[in-house]
C-alpha positions in Angstrom: -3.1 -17.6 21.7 -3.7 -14.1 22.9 0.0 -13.0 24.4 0.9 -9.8 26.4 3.6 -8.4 27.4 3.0 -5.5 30.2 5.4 -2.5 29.9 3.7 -0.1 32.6 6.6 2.1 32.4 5.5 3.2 29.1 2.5 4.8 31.2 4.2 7.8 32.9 4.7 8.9 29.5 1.2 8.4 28.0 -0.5 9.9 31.1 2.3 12.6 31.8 1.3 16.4 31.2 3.4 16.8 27.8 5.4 20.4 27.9 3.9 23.5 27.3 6.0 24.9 24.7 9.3 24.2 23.1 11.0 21.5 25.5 14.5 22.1 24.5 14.0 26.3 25.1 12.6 25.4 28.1 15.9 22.9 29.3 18.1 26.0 28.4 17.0 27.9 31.2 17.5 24.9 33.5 20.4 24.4 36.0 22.4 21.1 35.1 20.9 18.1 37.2 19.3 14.8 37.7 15.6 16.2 37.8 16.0 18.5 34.6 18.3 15.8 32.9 20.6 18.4 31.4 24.2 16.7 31.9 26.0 20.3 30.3 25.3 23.9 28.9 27.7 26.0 26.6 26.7 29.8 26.1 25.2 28.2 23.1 24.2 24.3 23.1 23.1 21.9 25.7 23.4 18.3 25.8 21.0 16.4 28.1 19.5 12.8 28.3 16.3 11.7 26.6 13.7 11.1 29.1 11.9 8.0 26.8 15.8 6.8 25.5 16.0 4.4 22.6 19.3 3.0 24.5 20.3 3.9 28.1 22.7 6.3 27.3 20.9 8.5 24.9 21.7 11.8 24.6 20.2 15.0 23.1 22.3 17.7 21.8 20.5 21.4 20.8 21.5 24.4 20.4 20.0 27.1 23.1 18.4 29.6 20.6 15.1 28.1 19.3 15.7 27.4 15.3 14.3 24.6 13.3 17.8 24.3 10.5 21.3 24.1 10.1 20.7 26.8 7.4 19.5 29.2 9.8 22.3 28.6 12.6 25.7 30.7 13.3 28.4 29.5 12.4 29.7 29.8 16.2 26.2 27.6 17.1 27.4 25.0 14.1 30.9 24.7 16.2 29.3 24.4 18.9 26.8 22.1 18.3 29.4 19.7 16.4 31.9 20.1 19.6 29.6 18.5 21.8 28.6 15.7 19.8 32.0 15.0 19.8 32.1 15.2 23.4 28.9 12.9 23.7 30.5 10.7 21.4 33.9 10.0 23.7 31.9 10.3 26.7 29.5 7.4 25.7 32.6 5.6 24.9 34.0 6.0 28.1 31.0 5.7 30.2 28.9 2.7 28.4 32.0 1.3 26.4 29.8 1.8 23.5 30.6 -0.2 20.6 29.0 2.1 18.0 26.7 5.7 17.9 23.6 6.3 16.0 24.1 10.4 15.4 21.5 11.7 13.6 18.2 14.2 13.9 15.2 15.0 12.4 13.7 18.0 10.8 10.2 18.2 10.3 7.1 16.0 11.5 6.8 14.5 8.2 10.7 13.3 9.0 9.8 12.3 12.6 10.9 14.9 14.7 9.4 15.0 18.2 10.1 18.4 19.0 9.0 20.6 16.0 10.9 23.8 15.4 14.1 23.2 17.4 17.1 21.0 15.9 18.3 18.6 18.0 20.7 15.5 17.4 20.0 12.4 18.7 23.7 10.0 20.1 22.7 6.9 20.9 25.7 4.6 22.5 24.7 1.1 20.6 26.6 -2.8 20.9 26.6 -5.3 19.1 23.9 -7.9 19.5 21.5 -5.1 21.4 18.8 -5.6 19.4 16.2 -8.4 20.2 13.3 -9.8 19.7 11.6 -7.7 22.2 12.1 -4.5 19.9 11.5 -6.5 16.9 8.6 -8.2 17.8 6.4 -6.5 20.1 7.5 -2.9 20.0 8.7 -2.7 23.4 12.6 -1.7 24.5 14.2 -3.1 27.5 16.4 -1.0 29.5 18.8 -2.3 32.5 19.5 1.0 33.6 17.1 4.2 35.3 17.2 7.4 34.2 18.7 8.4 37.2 21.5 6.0 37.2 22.1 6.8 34.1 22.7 10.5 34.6 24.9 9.6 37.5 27.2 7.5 35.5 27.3 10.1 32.4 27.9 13.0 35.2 30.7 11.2 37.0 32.0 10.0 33.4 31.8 14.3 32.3 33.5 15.5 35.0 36.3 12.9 34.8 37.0 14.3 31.0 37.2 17.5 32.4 39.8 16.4 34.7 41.7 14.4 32.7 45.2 15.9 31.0 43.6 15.3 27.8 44.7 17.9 25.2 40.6 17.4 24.5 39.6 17.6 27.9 37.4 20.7 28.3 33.9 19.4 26.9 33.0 22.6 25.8 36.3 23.4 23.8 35.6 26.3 20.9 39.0 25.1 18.6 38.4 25.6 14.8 41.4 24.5 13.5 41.8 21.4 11.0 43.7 18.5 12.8 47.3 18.1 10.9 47.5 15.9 8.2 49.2 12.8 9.2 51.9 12.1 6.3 54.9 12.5 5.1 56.9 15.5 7.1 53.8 15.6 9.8 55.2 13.0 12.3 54.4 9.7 10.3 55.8 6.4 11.2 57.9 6.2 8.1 59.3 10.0 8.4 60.2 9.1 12.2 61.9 6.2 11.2 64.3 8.0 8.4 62.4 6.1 6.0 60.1 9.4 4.6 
């Protein structure tokens, strides 16, 4: 038995006109909003949602200056970048309840990068039990949630982390420091209790 299953969402992306140039150069430039898809921009990095998302939720974070390797970034663009996968990370929990992240990129075509030249990390929010057979079987992703709706919910879910008293709450924070050790002397259970 010949089976199909249609998935004629998939054609907006086969037919659309595919960007002139480097995308993520080009979404630097761009204002923050639902048609560009860029949710936030640091002097340095952006962070925007993937147009064709694994997950609904997925998020792309790049740094603004076109360079294809960590070896090659600043060491303010490394902060940067690592600062807002944080923030993707706590927003994604917030937003989707996200049981789990896949963080990761890749550099180079032989590696499978999609946009050649300019390192991006991928955050996708995942559950368990999301996958399915559908994935598994014929290829094909189901998504309960639009693009749109999704950049909705991770805008609303951004701007209440920027107004939350959150000693993390600006999602573009620049602090370098180390986090203090938890232990003996640095506010442990057993020193509170007299015990350390």
């Amino acid at each position: 038995m010949d089976e199909r299953l249609w998935a004629g969402w998939r054609m907006k992306y086969i037919v659309s006109s595919k960007t002139k140039g480097c995308l993520f150069c080009g979404k630097s430039d761009e204002r923050p909003g639902p048609g560009s898809l860029v949710l936030l921009t640091t002097p340095r990095s952006l962070v925007m949602l993937n147009a064709f998302p694994y997950n609904c939720g997925h998020l792309m974070v790049a740094p603004r200056r076109h360079v294809s390797s960590f070896s090659r970034l600043t060491e303010d663009e490394s902060v940067d970048l690592l600062d807002l996968v944080a923030v993707c990370e706590r927003l994604l929990k917030r937003v989707y309840r996200a049981e789990g992240l896949n963080v990761g990129l890749n550099l180079g075509k032989c590696a499978g990068a999609g946009v050649l030249g300019h390192l991006h990390f991928h955050v996708v929010p995942r559950w368990t039990g999301d996958t399915n057979f559908m994935s598994t079987v014929s290829s094909t992703k189901v998504l309960p949630e639009s693009l749109n709706d999704s950049y909705r919910r991770l805008r609303a879910g951004l701007e209440a982390m920027v107004s939350a008293p959150d000693r993390r709450k600006a999602p573009h924070r620049r602090k370098t420091t180390a986090a203090r050790p938890r232990g003996k002397g640095h506010g442990s259970r057993t020193n509170r209790k007299g015990r350390g």
